[in-house]
N, C-alpha and C positions, 0 to 999 in steps of 0.2 A: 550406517546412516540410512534412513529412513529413503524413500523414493520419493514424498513428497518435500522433506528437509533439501535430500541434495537438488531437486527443482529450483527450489527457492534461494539455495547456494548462490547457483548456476544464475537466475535470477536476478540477483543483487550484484553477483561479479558484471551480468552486463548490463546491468540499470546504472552502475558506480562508473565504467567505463564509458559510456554514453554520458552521462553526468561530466565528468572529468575532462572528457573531448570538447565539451562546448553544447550540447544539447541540440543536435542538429535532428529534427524532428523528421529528414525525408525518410521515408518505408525501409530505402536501400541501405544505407547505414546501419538504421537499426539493425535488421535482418542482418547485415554481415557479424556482427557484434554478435546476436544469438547465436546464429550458425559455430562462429569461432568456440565461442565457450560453448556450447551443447559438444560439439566434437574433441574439444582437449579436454574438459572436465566432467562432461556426461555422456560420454559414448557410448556407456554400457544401459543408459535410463531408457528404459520402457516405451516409456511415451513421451516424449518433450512438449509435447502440445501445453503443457502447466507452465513452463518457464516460459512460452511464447504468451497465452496468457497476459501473466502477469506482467510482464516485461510492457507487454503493447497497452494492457491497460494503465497502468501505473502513466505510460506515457500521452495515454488519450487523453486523462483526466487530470492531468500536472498542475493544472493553473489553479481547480477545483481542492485539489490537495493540497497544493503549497500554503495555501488561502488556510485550509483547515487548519494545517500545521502551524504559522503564523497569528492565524483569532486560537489557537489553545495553548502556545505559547510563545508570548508577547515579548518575552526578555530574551527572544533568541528569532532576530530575523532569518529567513530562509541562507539568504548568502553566508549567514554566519554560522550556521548550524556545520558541522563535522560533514562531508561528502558521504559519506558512510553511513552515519546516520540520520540524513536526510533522506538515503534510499533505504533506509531499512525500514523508514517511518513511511515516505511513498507503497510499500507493495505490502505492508501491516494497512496502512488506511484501506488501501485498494481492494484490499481484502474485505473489510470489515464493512465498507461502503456498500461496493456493488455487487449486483448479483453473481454468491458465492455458493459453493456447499459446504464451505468449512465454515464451522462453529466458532465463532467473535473468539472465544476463549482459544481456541485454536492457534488463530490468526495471531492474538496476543503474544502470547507464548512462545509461538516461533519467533516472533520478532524480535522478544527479549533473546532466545536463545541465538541469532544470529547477531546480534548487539552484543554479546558474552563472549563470545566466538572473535568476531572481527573489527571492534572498537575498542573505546580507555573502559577503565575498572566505573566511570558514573554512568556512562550509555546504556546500561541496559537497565537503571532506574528512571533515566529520561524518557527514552522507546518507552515503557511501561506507563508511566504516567502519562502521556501525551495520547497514548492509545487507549489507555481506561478513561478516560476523560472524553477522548471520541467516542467510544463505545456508550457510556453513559449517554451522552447526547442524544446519539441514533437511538437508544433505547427510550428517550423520551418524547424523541420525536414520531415514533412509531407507538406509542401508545397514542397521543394525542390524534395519528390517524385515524386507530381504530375505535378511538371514541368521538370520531364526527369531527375534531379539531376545532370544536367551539362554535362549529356551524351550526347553525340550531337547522337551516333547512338542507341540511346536507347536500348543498351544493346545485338543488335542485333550482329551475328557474321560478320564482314563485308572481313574478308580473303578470298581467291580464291583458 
């Protein structure tokens, strides 16, 4: 296993257990929850700073995400999404969203692969569609950035 996979293991076991406790957002919590799994399931990783990461963003940006996961798929409110894979779809978004250096395709793919891994035999077609659908998005929305986004005066003030 890869060093950034078992990250993202580690990751998702304490995004899931955060999740499952009740989503108690104070710093302390969180951090005991990484600490705990960085030390019984990644002692031997390199650098944990990736699983801290992902863990802290995923939870910075929860509302922002859940939102996305909900407007791209409507027949599956958050409460009723899998635990599992509502945090496998959280730190796949999180990924793909914000500033990252792993490659959308990347991010996808482990997702699926952690949805293969540790959910039912349909998760990791759901994880997949919900995040190529994200991905698509941000790719359309980042074109229409860099083509001015319709602004004809590029944002500039043009009043006298």
């Amino acid at each position: 296993m890869s060093n950034r996979h078992l990250a993202r293991t580690v990751a998702l076991q304490s995004l899931y257990e955060w999740d499952f406790k009740g989503q108690k957002k104070d710093k302390k919590s969180i951090k005991e929850i990484i600490d705990h799994n960085i030390t019984n399931f990644a002692f031997d990783l390199e650098d944990p700073s990736f699983i801290k990461k992902l863990v802290n963003g995923a939870i910075e940006h929860l509302e922002d995400i859940d939102v996305l996961i909900e407007k791209t798929a409507p027949s599956y409110p958050i409460s009723e999404v899998m635990v599992v894979d509502r945090n496998i779809l959280r730190l796949g978004i999180f990924e793909l969203k914000y500033p990252s250096d792993v490659p959308p395709k990347v991010a996808i793919n482990e997702s699926i692969e952690l949805a293969k891994t540790f959910s039912g035999k349909s998760s990791s077609k759901f994880v997949n569609g919900v995040l190529g659908a994200i991905y698509n998005e941000i790719k359309k929305s980042d074109s229409k950035e860099k083509d001015g986004g319709g602004d004809v005066n590029n944002g500039e003030d043009t009043a006298e």
